[in-house]
C-alpha positions as CSV (number, residue, x, y, z in Angstrom):
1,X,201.9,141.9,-36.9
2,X,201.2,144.1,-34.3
3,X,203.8,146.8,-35.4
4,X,201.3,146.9,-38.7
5,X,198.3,147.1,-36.7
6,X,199.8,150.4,-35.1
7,X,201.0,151.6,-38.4
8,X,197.0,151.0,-40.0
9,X,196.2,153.2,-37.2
10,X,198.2,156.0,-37.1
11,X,197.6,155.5,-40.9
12,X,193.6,155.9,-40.3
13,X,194.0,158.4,-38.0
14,X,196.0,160.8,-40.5
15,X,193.5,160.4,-43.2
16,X,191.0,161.5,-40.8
17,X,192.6,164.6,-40.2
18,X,193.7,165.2,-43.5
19,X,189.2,164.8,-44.0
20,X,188.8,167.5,-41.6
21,X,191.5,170.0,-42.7
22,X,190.2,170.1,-46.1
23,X,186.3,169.9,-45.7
24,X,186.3,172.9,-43.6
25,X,184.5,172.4,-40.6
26,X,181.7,174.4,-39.9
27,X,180.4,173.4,-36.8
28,X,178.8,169.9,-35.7
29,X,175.8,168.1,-36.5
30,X,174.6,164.9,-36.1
31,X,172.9,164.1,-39.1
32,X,171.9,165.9,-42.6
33,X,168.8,164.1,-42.5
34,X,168.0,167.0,-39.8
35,X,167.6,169.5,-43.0
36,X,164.5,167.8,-44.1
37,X,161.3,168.3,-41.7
38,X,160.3,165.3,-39.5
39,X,157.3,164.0,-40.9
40,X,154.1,165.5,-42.4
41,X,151.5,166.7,-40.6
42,X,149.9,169.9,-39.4
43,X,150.2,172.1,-36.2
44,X,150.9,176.0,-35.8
45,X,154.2,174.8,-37.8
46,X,156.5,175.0,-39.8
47,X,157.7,170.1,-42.5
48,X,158.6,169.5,-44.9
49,X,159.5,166.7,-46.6
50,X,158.3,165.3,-46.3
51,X,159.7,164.5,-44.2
52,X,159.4,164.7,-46.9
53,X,158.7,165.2,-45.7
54,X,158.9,166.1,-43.0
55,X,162.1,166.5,-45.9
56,X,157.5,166.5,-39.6
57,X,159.0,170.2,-42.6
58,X,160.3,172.5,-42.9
59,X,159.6,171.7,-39.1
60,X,156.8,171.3,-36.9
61,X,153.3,169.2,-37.2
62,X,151.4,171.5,-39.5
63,X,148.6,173.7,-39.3
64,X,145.7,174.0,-37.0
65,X,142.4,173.2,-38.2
66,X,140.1,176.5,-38.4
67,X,136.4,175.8,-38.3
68,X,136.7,178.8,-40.8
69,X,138.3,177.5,-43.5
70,X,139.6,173.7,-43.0
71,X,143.5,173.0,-43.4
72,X,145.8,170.9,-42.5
73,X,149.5,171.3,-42.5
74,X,152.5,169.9,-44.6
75,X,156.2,168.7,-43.0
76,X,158.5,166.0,-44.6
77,X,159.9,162.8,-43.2
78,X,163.3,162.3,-44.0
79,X,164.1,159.6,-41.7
80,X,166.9,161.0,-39.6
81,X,167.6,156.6,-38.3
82,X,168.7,156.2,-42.0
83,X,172.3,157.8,-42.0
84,X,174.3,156.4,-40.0
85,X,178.0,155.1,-39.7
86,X,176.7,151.7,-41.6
87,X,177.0,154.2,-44.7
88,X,181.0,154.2,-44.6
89,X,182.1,151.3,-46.1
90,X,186.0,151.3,-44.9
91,X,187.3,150.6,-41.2
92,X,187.3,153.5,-38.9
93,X,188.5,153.3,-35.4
94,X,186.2,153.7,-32.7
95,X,188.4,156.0,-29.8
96,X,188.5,159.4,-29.6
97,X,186.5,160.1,-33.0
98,X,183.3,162.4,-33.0
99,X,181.1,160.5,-35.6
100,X,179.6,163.7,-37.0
101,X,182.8,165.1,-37.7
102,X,182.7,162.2,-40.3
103,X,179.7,163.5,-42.2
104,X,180.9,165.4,-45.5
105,X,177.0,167.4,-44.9
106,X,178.5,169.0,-42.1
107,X,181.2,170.7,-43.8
108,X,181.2,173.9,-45.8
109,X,183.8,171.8,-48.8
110,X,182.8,168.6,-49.7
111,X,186.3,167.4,-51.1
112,X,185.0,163.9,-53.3
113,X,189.1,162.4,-53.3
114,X,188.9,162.9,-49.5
115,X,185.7,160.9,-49.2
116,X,187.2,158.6,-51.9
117,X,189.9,158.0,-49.7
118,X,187.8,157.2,-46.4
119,X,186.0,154.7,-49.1
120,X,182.5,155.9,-49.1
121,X,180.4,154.7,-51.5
122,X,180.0,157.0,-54.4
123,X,175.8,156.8,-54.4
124,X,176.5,158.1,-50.6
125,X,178.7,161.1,-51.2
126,X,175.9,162.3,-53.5
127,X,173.2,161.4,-51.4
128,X,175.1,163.8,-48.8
129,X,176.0,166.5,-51.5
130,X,172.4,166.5,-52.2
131,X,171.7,166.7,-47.9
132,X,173.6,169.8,-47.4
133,X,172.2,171.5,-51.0
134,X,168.5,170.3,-49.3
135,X,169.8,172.2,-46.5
136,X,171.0,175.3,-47.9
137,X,167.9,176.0,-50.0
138,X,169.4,175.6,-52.8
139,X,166.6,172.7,-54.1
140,X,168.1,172.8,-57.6
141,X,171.3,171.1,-56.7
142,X,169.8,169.2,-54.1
143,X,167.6,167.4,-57.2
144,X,170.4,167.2,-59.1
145,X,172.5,165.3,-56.5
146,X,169.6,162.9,-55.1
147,X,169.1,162.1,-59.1
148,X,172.7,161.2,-59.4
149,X,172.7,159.2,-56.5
150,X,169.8,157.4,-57.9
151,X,172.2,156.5,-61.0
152,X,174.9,154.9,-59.0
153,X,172.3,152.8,-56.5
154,X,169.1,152.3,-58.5
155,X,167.0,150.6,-55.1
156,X,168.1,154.1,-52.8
157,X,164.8,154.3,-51.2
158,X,166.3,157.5,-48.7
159,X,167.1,159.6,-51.9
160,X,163.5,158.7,-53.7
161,X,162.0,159.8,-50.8
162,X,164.1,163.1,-50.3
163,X,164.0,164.1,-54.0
164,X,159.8,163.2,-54.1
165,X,159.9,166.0,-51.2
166,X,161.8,168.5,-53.3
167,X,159.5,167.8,-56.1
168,X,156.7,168.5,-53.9
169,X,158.0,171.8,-52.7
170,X,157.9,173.1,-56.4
171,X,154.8,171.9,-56.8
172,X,155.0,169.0,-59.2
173,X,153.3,166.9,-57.0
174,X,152.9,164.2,-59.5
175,X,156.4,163.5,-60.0
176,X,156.5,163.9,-56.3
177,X,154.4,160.6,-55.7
178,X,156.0,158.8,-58.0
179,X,159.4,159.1,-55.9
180,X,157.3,158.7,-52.8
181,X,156.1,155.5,-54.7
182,X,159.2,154.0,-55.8
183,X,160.7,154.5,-52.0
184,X,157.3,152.5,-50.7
185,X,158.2,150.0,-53.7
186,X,161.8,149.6,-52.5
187,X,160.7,149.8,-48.6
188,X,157.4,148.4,-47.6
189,X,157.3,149.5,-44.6
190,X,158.6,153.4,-44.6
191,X,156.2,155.2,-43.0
192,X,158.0,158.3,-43.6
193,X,157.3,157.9,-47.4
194,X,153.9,156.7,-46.6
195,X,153.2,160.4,-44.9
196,X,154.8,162.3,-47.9
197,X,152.8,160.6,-49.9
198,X,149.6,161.1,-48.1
199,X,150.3,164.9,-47.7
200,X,150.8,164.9,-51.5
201,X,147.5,163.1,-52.1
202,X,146.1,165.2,-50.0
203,X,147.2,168.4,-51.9
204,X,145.7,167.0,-54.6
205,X,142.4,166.5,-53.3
206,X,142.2,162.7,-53.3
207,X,140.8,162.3,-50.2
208,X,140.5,158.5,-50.0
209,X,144.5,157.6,-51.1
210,X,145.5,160.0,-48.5
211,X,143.8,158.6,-45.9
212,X,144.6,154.8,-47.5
213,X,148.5,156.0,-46.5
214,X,147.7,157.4,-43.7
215,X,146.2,154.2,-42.5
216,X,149.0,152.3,-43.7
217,X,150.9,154.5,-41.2
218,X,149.1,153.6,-38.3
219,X,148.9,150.4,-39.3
220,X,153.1,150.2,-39.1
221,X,152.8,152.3,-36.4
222,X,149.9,152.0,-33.5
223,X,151.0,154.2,-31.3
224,X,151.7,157.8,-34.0
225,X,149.8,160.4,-32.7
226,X,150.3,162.9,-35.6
227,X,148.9,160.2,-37.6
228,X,146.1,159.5,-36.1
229,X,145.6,163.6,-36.2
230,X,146.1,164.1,-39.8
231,X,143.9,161.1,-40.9
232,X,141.6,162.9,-38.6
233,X,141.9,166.0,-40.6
234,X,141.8,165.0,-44.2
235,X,138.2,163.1,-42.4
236,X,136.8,166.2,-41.6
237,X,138.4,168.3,-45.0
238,X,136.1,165.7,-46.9
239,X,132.9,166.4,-44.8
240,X,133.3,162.7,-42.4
241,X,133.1,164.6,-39.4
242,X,132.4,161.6,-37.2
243,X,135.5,159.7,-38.2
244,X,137.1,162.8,-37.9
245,X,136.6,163.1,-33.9
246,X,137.5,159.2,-33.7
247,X,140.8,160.0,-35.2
248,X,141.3,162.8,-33.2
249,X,139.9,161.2,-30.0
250,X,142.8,158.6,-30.6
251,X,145.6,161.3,-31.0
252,X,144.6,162.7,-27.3
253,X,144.6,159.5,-25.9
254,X,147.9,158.8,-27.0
255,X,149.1,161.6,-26.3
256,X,147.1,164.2,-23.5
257,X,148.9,166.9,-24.2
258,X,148.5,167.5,-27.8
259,X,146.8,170.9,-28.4
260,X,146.4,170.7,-31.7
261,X,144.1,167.5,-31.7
262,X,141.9,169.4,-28.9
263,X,141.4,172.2,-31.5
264,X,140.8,170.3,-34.1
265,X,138.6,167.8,-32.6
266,X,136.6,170.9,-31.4
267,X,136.3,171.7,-35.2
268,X,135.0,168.7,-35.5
269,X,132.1,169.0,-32.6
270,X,131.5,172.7,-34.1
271,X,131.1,171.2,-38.2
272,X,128.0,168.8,-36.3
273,X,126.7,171.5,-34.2
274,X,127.7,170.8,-30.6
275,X,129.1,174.2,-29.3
276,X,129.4,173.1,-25.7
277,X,131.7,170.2,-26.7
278,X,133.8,172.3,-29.1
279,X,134.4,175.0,-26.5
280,X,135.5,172.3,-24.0
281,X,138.2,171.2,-26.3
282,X,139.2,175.0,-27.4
283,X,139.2,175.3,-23.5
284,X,141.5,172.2,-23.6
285,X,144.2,173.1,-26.3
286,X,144.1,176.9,-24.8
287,X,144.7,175.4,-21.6
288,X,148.1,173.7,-22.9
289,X,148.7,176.2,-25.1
290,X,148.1,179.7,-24.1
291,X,149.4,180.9,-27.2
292,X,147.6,178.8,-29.6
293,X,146.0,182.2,-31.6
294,X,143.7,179.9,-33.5
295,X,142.3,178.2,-30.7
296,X,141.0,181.6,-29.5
297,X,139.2,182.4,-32.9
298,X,137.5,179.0,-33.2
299,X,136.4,179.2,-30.2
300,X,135.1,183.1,-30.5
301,X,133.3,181.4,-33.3
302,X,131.2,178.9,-30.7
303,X,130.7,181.4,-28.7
304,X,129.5,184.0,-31.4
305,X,127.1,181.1,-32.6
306,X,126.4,180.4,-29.3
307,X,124.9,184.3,-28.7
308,X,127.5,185.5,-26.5
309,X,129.2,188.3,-28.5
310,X,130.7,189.9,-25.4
311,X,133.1,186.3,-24.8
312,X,133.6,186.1,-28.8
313,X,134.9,189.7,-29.0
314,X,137.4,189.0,-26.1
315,X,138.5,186.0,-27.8
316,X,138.7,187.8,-31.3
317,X,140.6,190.2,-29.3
318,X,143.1,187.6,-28.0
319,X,143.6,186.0,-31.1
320,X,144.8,189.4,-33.1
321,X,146.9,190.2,-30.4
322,X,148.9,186.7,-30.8
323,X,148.7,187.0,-34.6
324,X,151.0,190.4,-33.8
325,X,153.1,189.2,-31.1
């Protein structure tokens, strides 16, 4: 019995090296989730995403809110907890084994008889096809995988919520909530689908379902800063500029050093006419972020409606020189 044990082994072992000769490696990563941005929501950024988002995405929080022209930025949640080693199906041995080095996304060959052999689960392989497409830009494929995916395992929340992002990307942002939908259906409580679909809302210019998701959010999740900050914003985008500083008065005290909700909550004080209370937080989110180029112009602003043209030039000034850098 135990001569067979060490034969499965050495077995399991080959197999695995057989994986790595022909996918290619190119180099490790934990998790092809990590294509996709974190999850949505606005600061000098970058995701998607959703998660999609943020398929945060696409990278970062999103945009800073100008007391210029209101906006709020866009990442995806792809949530990077839901790929994991519970997706292989077969025994693999626990020593000496780098787990990434067992994700097909990370590879430049995705060999389907090689993961056959490691018996993955066939709606997996293309769910990680369509990760490293996602990854590569090529959204096309990435669709096309995610959809296939969706035809072996009917109930894949991930791949709804993944292939909603993509949609959103394109712009079909009604096919987009209807993924983002059918994940929520599938998955109550995904917050990361819950903030896709509140960024896609919010594209649309349906205030109230945005911020109904957005809500849900907090409501799975007290203690989600960015949350709190984007409900803020899509508050003050739809004139409520009181429940937007409560929203972003919550952000800061959850989290103290988040520059973006000092900005936007000085938006907030400017859009109801307190100058001296939005320069304090422009003060603020310049104070933690020296490089935050909007900051400067907002507060230029107060301080241009405020008389003093001589401050506001110098902080016009600042801003340009940022926007350059």
């Amino acid at each position: 019995m135990k001569r067979n044990n060490v034969k499965n082994v050495f077995k399991t072992l080959g197999l695995l090296c057989l994986a790595a000769l022909l996918f290619g490696c190119a180099g490790k990563e934990p998790d092809p989730s990590s294509a996709a941005a974190p999850a949505v929501e606005p600061e000098p950024q970058g995701a998607a995403p959703v998660s999609a988002g943020e398929p945060e995405s696409a990278a970062g929080e999103g945009e800073a809110i100008s007391n210029a022209a209101p906006a709020d930025g866009n990442t995806i949640s792809a949530n990077s907890n839901t790929l994991s080693m519970r997706n292989f199906s077969g025994p693999l041995p626990s020593f000496g084994v780098y787990v990434p080095e067992l994700d097909p996304a990370n590879y430049q060959k995705i060999d389907a008889a090689v993961m056959q052999a490691m018996e993955m689960e066939p709606h997996y392989v293309r769910f990680l096809s369509g990760a490293k497409s996602f990854r590569e830009g090529d959204y096309d494929r990435a669709i096309a995988e995610y959809t296939q995916a969706l035809s072996l395992k009917k109930d894949y929340a991930e791949a709804y919520n993944y292939r909603g992002y993509l949609y959103g990307e394109r712009g079909d942002l009604d096919r987009a909530i209807a993924d983002y939908t059918r994940a929520i259906d599938l998955r109550s409580g995904y917050t990361d689908a819950y903030i896709n679909r509140g960024y896609a809302y919010g594209e649309k210019g349906d205030w109230e379902k945005a911020i109904a998701d957005y809500t849900r959010v907090i409501e799975l999740e007290p203690g989600n800063a960015s949350a709190h900050n984007k409900r803020g914003s899509l508050s003050y985008q739809k004139g409520d500029d009181d429940q937007a500083i409560r929203d972003y008065g919550a952000a800061i005290k959850l989290k103290p050093g988040y520059a973006l909700a000092w900005n936007n909550r000085g938006n907030a004080w400017y859009s109801k006419g307190d100058l001296d209370r939005a320069i304090a937080d422009f003060e603020k989110a310049l104070a933690l972020d020296p490089h935050f180029a909007q900051a400067y112009l907002n507060r230029g602003n107060a301080w241009r409606k405020k008389g003093d043209h001589e401050k506001a030039a110098a902080d016009f000034a600042a801003a340009e020189r940022l926007r350059r850098e």
